[in-house]
C-alpha positions in Angstrom: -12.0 -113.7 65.9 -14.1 -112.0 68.5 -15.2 -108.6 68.4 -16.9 -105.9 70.6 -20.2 -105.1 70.2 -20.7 -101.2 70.2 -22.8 -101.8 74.0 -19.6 -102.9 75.2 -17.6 -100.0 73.3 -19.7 -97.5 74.7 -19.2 -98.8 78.6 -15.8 -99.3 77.9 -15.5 -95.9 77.2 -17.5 -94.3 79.7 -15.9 -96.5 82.6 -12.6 -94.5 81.1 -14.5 -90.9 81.1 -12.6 -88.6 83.9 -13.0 -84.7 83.9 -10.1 -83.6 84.1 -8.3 -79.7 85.5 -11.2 -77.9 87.6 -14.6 -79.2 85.8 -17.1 -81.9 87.5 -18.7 -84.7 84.9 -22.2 -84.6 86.2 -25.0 -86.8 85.3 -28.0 -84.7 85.3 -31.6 -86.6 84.7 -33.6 -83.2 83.5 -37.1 -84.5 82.6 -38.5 -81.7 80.3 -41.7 -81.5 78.9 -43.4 -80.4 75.4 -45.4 -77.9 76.0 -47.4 -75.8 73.1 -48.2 -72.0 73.1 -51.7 -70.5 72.2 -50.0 -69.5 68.9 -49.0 -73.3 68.7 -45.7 -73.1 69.0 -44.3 -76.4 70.8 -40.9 -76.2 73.2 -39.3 -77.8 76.2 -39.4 -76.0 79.7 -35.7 -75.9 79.3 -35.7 -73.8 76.3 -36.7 -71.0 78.6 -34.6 -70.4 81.0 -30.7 -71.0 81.0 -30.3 -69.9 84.6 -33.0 -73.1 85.8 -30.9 -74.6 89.0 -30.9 -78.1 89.3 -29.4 -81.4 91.6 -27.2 -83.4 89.4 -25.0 -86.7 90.4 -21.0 -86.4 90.2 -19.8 -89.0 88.2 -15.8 -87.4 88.2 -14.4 -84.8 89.5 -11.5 -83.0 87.9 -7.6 -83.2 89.9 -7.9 -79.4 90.3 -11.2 -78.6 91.8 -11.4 -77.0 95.1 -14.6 -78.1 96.5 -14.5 -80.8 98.7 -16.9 -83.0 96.6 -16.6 -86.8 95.5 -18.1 -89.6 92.9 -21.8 -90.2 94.5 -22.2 -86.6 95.9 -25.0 -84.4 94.8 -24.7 -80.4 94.0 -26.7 -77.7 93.0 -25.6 -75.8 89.8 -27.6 -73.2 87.2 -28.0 -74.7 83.6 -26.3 -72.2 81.9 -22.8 -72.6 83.8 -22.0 -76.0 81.8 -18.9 -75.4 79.8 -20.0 -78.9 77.0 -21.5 -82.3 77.6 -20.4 -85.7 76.9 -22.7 -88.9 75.4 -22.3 -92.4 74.8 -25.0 -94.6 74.9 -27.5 -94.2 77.3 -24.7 -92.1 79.7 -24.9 -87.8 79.0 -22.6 -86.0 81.0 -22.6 -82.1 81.6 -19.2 -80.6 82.1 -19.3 -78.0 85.0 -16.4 -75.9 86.3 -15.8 -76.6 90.3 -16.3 -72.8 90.9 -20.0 -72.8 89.3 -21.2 -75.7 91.7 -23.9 -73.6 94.4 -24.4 -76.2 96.6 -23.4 -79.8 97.8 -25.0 -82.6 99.2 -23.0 -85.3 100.8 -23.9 -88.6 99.2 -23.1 -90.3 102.6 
């Protein structure tokens, strides 16, 4: 009897991953770094600021969402506007309403 390794669980499942209503799976690639106070205190640059902007790749966009966006496209969004995330594997998705999306950049 054959059975799935949990590789081919995990891109099973996030070939099946589609935001749904008005939100926008994005897959954001935020390279933070550690970074240590005088007092010694160690953090990430994005444990600072919540309202960081950044370019993040749409990966599905929700039935409802009024932007004229698509799978590929890029768009500009703050940090703090992601309304939960999504992981499996290797793929982390953040889950951004249409409306908080500031820019877009045409993937074509």
């Amino acid at each position: 009897m054959y059975s799935r390794t949990n590789d081919e669980v995990r891109i099973q499942m996030s070939k099946k991953f589609t935001a749904i209503g008005n939100m926008v799976a994005l897959k954001t690639n935020l390279q933070t770094e550690e970074k240590t106070t005088t007092e010694g205190i160690i953090y990430k640059d994005s444990q600072l600021d919540e309202t960081l902007v950044v370019w993040s790749e749409v990966y599905s966009v929700g039935p409802y969402v009024k932007v004229d966006i698509k799978e590929g496209d890029w768009v500009c969004w703050k940090l703090n506007s992601a309304s939960g995330h999504f992981k499996t594997g290797d793929l982390v998705l953040d889950l951004v309403p249409g409306n908080e999306l500031l820019a877009v950049r045409d993937a074509t």
